[in-house]
MIDOSE-1310 file (N, C-alpha, C; in nm, 2 decimals, decimal comma, always signed):
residues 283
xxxx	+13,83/+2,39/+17,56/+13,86/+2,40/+17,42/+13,75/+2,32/+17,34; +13,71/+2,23/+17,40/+13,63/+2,15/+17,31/+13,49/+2,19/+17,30; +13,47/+2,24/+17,44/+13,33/+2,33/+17,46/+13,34/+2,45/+17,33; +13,44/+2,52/+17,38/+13,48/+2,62/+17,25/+13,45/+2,62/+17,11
xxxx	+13,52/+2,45/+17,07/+13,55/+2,45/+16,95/+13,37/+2,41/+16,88; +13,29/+2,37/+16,98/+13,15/+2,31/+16,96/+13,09/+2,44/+16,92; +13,15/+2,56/+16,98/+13,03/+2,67/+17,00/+13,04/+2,73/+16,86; +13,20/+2,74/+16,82/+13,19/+2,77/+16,72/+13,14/+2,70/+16,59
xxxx	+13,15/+2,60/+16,57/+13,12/+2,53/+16,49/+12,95/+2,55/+16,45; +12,87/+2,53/+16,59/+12,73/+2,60/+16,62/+12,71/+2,73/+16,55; +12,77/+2,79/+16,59/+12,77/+2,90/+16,55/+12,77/+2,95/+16,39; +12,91/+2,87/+16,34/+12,90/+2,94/+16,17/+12,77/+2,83/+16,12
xxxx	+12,72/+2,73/+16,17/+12,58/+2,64/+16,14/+12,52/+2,75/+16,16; +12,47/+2,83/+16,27/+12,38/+2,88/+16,26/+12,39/+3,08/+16,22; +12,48/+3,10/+16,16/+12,48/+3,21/+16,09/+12,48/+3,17/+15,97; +12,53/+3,03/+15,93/+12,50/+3,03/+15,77/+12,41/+2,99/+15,74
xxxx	+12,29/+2,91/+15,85/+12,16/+2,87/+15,83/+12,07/+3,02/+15,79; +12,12/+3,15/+15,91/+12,03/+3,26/+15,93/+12,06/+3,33/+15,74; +12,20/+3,33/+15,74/+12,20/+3,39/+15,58/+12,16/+3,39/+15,52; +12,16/+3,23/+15,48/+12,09/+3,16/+15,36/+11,92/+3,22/+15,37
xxxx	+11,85/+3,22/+15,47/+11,76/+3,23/+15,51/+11,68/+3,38/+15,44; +11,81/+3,53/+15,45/+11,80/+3,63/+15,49/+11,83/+3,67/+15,30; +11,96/+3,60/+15,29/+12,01/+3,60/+15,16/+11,89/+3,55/+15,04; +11,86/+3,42/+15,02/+11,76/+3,37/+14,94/+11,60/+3,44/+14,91
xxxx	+11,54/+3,51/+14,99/+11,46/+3,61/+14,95/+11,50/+3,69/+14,89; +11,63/+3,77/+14,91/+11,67/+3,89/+14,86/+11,75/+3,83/+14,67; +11,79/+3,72/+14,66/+11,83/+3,67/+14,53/+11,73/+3,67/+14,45; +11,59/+3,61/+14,55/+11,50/+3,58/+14,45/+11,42/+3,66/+14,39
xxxx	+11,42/+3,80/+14,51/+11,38/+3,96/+14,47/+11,48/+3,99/+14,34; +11,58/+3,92/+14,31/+11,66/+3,99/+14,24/+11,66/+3,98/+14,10; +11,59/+3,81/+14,10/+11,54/+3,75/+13,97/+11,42/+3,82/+13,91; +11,33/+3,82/+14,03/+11,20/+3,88/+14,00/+11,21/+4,02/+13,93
xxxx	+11,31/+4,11/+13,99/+11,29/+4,19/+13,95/+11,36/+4,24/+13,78; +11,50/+4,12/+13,73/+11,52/+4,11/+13,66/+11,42/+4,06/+13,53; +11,36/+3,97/+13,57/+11,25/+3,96/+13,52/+11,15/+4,00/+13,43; +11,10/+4,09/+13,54/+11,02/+4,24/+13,50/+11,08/+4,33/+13,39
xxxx	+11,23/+4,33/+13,46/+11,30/+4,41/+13,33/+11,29/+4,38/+13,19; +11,28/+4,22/+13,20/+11,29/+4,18/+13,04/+11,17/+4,21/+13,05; +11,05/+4,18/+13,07/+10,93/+4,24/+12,98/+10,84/+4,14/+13,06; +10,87/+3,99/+13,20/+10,78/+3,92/+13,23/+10,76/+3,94/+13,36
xxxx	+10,58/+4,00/+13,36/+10,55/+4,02/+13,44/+10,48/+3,91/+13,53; +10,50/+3,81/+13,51/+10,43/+3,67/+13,58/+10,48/+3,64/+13,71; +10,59/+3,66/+13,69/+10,64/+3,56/+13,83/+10,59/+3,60/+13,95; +10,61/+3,56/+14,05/+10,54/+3,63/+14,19/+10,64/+3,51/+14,32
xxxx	+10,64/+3,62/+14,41/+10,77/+3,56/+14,48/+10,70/+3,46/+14,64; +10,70/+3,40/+14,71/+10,66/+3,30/+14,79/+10,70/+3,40/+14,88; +10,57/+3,46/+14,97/+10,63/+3,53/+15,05/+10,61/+3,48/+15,21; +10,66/+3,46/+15,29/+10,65/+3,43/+15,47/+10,69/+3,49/+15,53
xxxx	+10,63/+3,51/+15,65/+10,61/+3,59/+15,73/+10,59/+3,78/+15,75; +10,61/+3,84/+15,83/+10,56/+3,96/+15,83/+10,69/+4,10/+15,84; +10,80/+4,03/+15,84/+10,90/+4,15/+15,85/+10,90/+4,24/+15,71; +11,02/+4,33/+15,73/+11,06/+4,42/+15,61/+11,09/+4,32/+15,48
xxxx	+11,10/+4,22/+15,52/+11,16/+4,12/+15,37/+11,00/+4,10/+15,33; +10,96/+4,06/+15,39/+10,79/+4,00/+15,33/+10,72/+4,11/+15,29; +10,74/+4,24/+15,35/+10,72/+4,36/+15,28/+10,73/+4,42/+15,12; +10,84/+4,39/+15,12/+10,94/+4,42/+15,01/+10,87/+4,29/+14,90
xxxx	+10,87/+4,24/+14,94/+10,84/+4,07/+14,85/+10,70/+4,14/+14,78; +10,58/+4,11/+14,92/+10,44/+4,15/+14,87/+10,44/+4,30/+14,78; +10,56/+4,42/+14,82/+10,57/+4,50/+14,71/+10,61/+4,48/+14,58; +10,68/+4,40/+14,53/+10,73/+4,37/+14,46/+10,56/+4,26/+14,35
xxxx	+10,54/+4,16/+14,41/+10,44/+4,09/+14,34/+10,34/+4,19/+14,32; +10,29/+4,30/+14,39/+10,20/+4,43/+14,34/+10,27/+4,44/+14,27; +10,38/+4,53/+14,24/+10,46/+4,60/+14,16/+10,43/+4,51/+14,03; +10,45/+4,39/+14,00/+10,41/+4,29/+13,90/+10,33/+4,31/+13,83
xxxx	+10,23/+4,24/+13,91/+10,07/+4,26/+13,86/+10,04/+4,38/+13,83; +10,02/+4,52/+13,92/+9,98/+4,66/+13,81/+10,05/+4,65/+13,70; +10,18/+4,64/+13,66/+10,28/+4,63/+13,54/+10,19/+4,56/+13,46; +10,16/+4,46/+13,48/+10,10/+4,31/+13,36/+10,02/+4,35/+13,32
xxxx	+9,92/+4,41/+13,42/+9,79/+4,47/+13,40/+9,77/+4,62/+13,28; +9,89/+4,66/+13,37/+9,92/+4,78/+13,27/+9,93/+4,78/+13,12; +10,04/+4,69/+13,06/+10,09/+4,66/+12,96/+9,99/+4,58/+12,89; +9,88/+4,49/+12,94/+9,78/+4,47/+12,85/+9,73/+4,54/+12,83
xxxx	+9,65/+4,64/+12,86/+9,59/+4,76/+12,87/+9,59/+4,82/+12,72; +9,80/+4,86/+12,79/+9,82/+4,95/+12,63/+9,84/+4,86/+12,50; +9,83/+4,71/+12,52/+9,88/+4,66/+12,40/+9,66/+4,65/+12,36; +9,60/+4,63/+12,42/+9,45/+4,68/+12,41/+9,44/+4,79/+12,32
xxxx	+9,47/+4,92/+12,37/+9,43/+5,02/+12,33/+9,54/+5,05/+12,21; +9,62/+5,02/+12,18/+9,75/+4,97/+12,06/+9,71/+4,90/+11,95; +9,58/+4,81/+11,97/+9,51/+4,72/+11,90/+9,44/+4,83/+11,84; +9,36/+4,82/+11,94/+9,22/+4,96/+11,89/+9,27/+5,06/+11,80
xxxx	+9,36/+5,11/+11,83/+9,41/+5,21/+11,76/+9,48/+5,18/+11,58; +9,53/+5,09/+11,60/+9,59/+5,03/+11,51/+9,46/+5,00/+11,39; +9,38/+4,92/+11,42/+9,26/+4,88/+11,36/+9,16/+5,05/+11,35; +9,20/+5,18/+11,44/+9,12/+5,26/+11,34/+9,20/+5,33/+11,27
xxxx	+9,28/+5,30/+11,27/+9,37/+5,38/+11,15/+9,35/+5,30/+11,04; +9,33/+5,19/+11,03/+9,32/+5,12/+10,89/+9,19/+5,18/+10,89; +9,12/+5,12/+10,98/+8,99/+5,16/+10,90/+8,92/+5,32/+10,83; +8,99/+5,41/+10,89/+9,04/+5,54/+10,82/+9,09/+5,56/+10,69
xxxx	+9,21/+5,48/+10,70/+9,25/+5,45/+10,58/+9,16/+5,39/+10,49; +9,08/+5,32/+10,51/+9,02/+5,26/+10,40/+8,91/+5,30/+10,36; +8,86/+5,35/+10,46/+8,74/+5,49/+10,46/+8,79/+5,62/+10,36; +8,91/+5,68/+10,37/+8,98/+5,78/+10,32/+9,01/+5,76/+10,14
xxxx	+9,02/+5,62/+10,14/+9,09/+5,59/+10,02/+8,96/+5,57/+9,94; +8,83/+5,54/+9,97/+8,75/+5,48/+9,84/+8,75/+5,61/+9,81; +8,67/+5,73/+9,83/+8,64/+5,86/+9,78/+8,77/+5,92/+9,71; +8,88/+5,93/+9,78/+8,99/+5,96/+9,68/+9,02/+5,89/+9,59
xxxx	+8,99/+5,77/+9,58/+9,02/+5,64/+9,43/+8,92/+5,70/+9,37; +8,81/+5,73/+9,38/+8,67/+5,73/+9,26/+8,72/+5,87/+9,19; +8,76/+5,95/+9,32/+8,76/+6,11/+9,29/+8,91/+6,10/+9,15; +8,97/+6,04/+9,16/+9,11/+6,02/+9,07/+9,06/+6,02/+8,96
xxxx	+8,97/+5,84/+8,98/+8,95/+5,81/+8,86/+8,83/+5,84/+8,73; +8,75/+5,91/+8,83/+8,64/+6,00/+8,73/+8,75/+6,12/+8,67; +8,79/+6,25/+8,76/+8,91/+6,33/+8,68/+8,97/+6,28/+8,60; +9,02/+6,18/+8,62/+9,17/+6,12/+8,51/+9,09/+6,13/+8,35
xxxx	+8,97/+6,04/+8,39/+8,88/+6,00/+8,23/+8,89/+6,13/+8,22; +8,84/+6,29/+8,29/+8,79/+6,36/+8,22/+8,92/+6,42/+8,18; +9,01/+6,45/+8,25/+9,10/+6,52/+8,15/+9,20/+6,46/+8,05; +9,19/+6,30/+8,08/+9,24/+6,22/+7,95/+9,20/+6,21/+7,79
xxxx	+9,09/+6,27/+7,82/+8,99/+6,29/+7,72/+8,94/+6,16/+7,68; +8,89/+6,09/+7,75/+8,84/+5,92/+7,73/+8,74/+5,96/+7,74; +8,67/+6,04/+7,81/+8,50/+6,10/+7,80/+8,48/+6,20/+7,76; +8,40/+6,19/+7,63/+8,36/+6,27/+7,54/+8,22/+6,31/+7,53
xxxx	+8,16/+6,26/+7,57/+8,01/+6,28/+7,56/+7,99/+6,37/+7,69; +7,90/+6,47/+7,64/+7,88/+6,56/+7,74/+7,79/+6,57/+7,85; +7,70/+6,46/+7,83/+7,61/+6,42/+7,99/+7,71/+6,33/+8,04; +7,76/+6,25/+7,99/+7,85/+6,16/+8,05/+8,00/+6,25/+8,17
xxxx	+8,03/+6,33/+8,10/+8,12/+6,42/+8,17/+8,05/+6,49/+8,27; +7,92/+6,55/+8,21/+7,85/+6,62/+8,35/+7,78/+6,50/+8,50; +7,78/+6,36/+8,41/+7,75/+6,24/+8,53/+7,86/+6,26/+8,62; +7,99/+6,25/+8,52/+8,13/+6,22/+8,61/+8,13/+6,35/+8,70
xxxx	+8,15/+6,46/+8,68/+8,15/+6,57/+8,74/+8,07/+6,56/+8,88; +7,90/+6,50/+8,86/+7,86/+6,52/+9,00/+7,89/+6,40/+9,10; +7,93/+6,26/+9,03/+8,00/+6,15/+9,12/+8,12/+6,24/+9,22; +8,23/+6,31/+9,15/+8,32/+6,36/+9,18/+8,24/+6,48/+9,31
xxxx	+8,16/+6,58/+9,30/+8,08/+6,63/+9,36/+8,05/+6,54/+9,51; +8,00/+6,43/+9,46/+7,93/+6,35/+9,58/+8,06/+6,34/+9,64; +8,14/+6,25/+9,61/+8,26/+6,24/+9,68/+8,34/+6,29/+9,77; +8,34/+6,39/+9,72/+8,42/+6,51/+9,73/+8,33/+6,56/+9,92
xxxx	+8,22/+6,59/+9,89/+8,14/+6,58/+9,99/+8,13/+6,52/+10,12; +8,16/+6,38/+10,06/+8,14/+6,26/+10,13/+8,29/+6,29/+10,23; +8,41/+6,32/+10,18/+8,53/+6,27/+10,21/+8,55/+6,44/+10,32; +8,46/+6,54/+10,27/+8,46/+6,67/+10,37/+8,37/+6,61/+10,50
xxxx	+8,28/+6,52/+10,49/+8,25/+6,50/+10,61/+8,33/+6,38/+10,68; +8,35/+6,27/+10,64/+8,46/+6,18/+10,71/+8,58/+6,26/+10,76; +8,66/+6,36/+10,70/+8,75/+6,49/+10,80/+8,67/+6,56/+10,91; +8,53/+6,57/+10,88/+8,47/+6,66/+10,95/+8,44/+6,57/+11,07
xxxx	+8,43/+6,46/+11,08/+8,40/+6,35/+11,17/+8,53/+6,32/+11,28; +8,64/+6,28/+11,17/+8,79/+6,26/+11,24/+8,76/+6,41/+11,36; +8,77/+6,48/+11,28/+8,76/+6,63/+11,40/+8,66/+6,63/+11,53; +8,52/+6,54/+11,50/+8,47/+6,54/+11,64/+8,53/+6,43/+11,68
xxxx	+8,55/+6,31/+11,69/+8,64/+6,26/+11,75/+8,75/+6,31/+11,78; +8,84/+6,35/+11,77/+8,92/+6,45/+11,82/+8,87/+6,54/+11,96; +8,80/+6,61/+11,88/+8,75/+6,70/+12,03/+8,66/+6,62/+12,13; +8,61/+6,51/+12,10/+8,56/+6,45/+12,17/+8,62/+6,36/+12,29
xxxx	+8,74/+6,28/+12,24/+8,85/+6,20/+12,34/+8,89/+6,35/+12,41; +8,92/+6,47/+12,35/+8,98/+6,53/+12,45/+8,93/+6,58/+12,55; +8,76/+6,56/+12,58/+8,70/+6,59/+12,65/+8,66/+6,50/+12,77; +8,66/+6,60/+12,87/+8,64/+6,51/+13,00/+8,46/+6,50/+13,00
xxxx	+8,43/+6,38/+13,10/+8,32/+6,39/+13,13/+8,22/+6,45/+13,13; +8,12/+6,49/+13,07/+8,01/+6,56/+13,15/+7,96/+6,56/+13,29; +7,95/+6,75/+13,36/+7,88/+6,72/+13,48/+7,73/+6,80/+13,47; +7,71/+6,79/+13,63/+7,58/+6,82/+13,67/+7,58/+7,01/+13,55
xxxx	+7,68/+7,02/+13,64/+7,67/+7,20/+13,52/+7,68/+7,20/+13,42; +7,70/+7,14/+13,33/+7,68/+7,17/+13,21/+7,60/+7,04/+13,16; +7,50/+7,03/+13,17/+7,37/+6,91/+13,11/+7,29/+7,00/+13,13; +7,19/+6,95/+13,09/+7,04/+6,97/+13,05/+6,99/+6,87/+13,14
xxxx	+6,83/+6,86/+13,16/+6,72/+6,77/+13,12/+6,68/+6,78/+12,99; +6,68/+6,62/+12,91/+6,67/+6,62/+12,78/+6,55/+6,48/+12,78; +6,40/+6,55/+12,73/+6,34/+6,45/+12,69/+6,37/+6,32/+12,59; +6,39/+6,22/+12,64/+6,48/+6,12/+12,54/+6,35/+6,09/+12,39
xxxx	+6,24/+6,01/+12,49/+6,16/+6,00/+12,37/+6,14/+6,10/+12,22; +6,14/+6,25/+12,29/+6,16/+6,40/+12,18/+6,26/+6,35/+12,11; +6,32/+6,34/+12,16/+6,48/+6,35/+12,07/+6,49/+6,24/+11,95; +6,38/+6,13/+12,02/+6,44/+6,02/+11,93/+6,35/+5,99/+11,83
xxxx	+6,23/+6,08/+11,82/+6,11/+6,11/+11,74/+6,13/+6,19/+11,62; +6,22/+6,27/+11,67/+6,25/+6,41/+11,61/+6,36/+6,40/+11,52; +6,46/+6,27/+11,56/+6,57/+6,21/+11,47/+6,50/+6,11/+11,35; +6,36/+6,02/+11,36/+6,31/+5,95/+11,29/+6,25/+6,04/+11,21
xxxx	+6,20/+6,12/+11,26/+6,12/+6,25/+11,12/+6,18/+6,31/+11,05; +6,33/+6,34/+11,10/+6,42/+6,41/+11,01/+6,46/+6,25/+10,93; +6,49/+6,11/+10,93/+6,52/+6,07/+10,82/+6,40/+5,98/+10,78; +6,29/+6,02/+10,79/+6,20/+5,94/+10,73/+6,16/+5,96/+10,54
xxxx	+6,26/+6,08/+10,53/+6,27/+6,05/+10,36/+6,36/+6,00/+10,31; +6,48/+5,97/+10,40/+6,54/+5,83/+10,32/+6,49/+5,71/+10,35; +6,42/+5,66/+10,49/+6,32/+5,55/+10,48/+6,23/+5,50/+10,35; +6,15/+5,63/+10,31/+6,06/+5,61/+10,21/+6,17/+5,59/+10,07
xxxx	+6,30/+5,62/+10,09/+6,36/+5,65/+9,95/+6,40/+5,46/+9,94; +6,46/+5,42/+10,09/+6,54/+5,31/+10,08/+6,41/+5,16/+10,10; +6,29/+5,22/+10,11/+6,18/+5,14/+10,16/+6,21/+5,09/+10,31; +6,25/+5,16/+10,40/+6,27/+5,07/+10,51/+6,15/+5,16/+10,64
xxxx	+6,13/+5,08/+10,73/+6,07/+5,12/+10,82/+6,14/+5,18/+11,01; +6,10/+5,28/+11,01/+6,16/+5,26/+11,14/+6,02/+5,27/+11,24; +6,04/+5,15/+11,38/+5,96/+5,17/+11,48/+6,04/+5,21/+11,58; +5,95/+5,34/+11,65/+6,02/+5,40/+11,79/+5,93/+5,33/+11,87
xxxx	+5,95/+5,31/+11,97/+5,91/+5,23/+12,11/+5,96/+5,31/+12,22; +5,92/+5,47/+12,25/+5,99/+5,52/+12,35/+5,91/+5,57/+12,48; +5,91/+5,53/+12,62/+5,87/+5,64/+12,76/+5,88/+5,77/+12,71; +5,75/+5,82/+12,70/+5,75/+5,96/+12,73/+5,78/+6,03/+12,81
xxxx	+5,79/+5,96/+12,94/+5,83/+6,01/+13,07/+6,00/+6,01/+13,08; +6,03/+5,94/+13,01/+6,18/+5,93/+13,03/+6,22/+6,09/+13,01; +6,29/+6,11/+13,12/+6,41/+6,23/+13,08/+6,58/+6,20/+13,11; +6,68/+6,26/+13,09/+6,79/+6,22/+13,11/+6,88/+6,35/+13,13
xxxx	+7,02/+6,35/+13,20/+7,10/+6,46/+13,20/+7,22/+6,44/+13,08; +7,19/+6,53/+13,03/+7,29/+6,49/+12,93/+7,33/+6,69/+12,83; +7,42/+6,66/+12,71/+7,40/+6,73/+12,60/+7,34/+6,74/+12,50; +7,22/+6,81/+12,45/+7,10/+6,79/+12,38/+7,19/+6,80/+12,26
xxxx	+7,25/+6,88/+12,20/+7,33/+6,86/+12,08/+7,43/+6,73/+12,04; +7,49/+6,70/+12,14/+7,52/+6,56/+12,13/+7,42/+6,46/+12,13; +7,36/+6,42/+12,26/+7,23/+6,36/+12,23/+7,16/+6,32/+12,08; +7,12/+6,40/+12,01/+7,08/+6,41/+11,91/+7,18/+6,32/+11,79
xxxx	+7,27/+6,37/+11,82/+7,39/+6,38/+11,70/+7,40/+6,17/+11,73; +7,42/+6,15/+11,90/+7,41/+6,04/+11,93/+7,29/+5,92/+11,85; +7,18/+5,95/+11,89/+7,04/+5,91/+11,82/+7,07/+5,92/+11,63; +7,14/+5,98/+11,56/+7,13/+6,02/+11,44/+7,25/+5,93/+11,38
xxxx	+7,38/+5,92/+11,45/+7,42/+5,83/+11,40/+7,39/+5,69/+11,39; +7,38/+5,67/+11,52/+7,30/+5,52/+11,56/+7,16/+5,44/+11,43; +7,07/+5,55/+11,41/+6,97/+5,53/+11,30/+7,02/+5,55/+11,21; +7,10/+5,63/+11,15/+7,17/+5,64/+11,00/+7,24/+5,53/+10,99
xxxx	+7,30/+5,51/+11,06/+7,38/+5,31/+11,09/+7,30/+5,21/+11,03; +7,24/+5,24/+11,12/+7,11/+5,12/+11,10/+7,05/+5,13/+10,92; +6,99/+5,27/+10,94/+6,96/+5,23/+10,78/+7,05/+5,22/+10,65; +7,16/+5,26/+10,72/+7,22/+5,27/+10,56/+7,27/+5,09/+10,53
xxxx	+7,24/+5,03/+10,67/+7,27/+4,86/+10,62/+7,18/+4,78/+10,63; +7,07/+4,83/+10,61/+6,96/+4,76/+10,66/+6,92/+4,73/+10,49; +6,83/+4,62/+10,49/+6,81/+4,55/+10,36/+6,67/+4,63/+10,31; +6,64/+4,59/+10,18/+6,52/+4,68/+10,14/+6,39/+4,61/+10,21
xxxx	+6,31/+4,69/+10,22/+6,17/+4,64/+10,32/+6,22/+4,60/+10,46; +6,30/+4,67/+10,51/+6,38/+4,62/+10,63/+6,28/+4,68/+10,75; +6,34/+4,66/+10,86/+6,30/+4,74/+10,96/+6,39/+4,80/+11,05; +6,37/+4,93/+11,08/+6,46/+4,96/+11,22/+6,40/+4,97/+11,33
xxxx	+6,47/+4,95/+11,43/+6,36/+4,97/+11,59/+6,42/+5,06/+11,72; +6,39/+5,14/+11,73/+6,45/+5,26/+11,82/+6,38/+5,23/+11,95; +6,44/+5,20/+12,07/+6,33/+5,21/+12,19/+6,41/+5,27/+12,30; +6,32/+5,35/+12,39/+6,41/+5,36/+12,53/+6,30/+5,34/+12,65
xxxx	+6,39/+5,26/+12,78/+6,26/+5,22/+12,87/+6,34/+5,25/+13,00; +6,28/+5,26/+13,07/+6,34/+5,27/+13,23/+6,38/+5,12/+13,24; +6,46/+5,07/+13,31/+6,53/+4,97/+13,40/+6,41/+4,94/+13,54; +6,41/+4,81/+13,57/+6,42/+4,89/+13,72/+6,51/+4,88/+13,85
xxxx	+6,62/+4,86/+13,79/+6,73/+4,98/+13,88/+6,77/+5,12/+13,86; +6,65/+5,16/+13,82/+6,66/+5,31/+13,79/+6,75/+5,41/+13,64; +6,79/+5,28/+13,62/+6,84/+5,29/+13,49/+6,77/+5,31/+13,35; +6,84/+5,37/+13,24/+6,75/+5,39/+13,10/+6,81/+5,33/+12,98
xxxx	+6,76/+5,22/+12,93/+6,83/+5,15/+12,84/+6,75/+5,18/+12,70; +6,84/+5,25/+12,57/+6,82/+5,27/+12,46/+6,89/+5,17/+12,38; +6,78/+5,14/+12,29/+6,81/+5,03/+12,16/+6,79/+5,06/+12,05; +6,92/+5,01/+11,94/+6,87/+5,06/+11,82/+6,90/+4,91/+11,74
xxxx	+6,81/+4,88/+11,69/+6,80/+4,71/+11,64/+6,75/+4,77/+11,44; +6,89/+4,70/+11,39/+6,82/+4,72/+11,23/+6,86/+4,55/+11,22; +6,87/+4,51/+11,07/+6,88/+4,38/+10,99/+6,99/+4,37/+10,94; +7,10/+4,47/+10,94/+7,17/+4,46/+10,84/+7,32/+4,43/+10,95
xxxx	+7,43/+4,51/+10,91/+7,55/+4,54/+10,99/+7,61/+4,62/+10,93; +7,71/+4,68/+11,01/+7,78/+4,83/+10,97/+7,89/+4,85/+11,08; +7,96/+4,98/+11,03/+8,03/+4,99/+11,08/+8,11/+5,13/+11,03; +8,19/+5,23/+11,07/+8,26/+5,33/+11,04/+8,26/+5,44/+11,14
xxxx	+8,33/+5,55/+11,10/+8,36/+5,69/+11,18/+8,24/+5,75/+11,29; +8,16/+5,72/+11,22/+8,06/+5,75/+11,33/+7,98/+5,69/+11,41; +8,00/+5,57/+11,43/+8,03/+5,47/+11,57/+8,15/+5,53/+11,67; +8,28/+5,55/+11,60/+8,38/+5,61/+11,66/+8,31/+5,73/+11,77
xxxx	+8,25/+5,81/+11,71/+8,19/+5,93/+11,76/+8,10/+5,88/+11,84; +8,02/+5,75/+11,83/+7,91/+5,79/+11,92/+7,96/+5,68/+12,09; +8,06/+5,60/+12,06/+8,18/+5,57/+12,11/+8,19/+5,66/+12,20; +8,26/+5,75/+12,19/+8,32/+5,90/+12,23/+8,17/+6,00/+12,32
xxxx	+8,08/+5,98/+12,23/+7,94/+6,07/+12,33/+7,89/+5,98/+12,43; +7,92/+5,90/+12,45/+7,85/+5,73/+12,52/+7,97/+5,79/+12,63; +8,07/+5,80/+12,61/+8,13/+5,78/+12,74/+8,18/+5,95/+12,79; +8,12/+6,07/+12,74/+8,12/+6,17/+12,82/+8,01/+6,19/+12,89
xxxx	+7,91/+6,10/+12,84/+7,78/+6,16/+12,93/+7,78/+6,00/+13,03; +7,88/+5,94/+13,06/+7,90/+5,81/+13,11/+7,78/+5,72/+13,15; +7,74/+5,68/+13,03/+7,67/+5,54/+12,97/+7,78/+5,42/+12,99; +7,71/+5,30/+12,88/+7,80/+5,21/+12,87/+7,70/+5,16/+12,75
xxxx	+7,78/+5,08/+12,66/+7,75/+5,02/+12,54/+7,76/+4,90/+12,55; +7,68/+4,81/+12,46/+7,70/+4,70/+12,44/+7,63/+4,65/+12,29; +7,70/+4,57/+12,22/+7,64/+4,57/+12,06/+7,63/+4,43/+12,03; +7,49/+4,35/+12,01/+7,46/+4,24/+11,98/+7,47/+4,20/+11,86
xxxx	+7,53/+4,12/+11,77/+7,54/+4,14/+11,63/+7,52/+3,96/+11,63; +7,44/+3,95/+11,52/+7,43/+3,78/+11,50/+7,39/+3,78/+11,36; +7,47/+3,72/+11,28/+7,49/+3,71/+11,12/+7,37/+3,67/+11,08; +7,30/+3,74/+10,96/+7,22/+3,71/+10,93/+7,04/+3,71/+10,99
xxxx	+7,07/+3,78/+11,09/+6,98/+3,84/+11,18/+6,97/+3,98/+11,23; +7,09/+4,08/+11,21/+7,10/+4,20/+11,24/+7,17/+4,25/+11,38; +7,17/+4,35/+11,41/+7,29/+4,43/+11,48/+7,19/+4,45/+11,60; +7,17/+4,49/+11,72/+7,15/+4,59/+11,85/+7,26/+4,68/+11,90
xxxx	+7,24/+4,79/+11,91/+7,34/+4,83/+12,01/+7,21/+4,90/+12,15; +7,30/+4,85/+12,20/+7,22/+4,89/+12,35/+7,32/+4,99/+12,41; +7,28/+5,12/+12,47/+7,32/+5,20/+12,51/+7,23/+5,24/+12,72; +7,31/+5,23/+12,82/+7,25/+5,22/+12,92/+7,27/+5,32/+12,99
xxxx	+7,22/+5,45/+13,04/+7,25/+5,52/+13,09/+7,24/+5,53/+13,26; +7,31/+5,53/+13,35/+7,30/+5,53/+13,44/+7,17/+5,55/+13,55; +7,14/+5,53/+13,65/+7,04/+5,59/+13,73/+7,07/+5,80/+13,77; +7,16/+5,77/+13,79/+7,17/+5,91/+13,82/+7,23/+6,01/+13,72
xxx	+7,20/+5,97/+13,60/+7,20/+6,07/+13,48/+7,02/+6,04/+13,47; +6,96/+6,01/+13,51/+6,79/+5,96/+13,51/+6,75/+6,12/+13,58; +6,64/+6,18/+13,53/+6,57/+6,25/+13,60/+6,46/+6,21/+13,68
């Protein structure tokens, strides 16, 4: 009996040792995963040894971390997004404030003088202009996110240096208008796989950027050079700083012909953006 009464006693010791044991992972899975529910994805559970419990555990602390990871992500791209809607907005609204308030004078009859009315007329004109291409822009962005990658089939070989010669000559009469200068610094040898219409469109905003913030007597500097990791790194360096819809777009062309950007900006010194195109978009 006494032998008996020892074995039992052993016994519920060592089944309520094994529970506790068996039980306490599975509580703490239970917190963790409550946790998560509310919205914190930090915790991470103490995991030992190699059974189905330590399984379930190390699933579980993945399961975490992608989550955390995830949800910064979208509060990231929630940011971004958020910030280009204002900035749309606020892009959207100067041209419709001017466009009001030139009309209003003219049909209020506050402006009476008849060059004065024909001034107001062609501001309203520019505007008007101005606010058909900022829609016309929203729209390639648009078609642009919805586009996947660029491949081998549908690129070109596109001489870079051409392209980026061919963008300075087309605005070298607002240079002379705004007094600014641009220097190209480009490999003639450079070629690249890409979309020559984009391309272009890419190079065109980039320099129109540049000049339209650049200071009078300013300079712009366009260059592109091989790497040597086989890579082709284009720069567009003005004086000034900038910013709007067509950054967005070239945003969007940078990453279907999968480049990578990078933009040096230091106050009072002027902007870079560096644009790097892979080795094997390199011909």
């Amino acid at each position: 009996m006494i032998v008996g009464i020892i074995a039992i006693i052993f016994s519920l010791f060592l089944v309520k040792r094994l529970s506790g044991m068996i039980i306490r992972p599975v509580l703490d899975m239970k917190d963790n995963a409550q946790a998560m529910a509310a919205g914190d994805y930090s915790h991470r559970l103490q995991v030992h040894g190699d059974d189905e419990i330590a399984e379930l555990g190390n699933a579980l602390n993945s399961l975490g971390k992608d989550l955390g990871d995830y949800i910064a992500k979208m509060e990231r791209t929630e940011k971004i997004r958020r910030d280009f809607v204002a900035n749309v907005s606020h892009e959207l609204r100067t041209p419709i404030t001017i466009i009001r308030g030139y009309n209003e004078a003219i049909c209020d009859g506050m402006v009476t003088d008849t060059d004065l009315i024909q001034r107001y007329r062609g501001l309203i004109n520019e505007e008007t202009v101005r606010l058909e291409r900022m829609v016309r822009e929203l729209l390639d962005i648009s078609r642009l996110e919805s586009s996947d990658p660029l491949t081998v089939s549908n690129m070109d070989e596109l001489p870079l240096a051409g392209i980026i010669r061919n963008v300075a000559e087309k605005l070298s009469v607002r240079c002379v208008k705004n007094n600014v200068t641009i220097n190209v610094h480009a490999d003639d040898n450079i070629k690249i796989l890409g979309d020559g219409d984009q391309m272009v469109q890419l190079i065109m905003i980039l320099c129109d950027n540049a000049l339209k913030y650049s200071p009078e007597n300013g300079t712009v500097s366009v260059g592109a050079n091989k790497l040597d990791d086989g890579s082709v790194l284009v720069t567009v360096s003005d004086q000034g700083k900038g910013t709007g819809l067509g950054l967005a777009i070239a945003k969007e062309i940078i990453r279907v012909h999968g480049a990578s950007a990078e933009v040096i900006s230091k106050c009072g010194s002027g902007t870079t953006f560096e644009i790097k195109f892979p080795k094997d978009k390199v011909v």
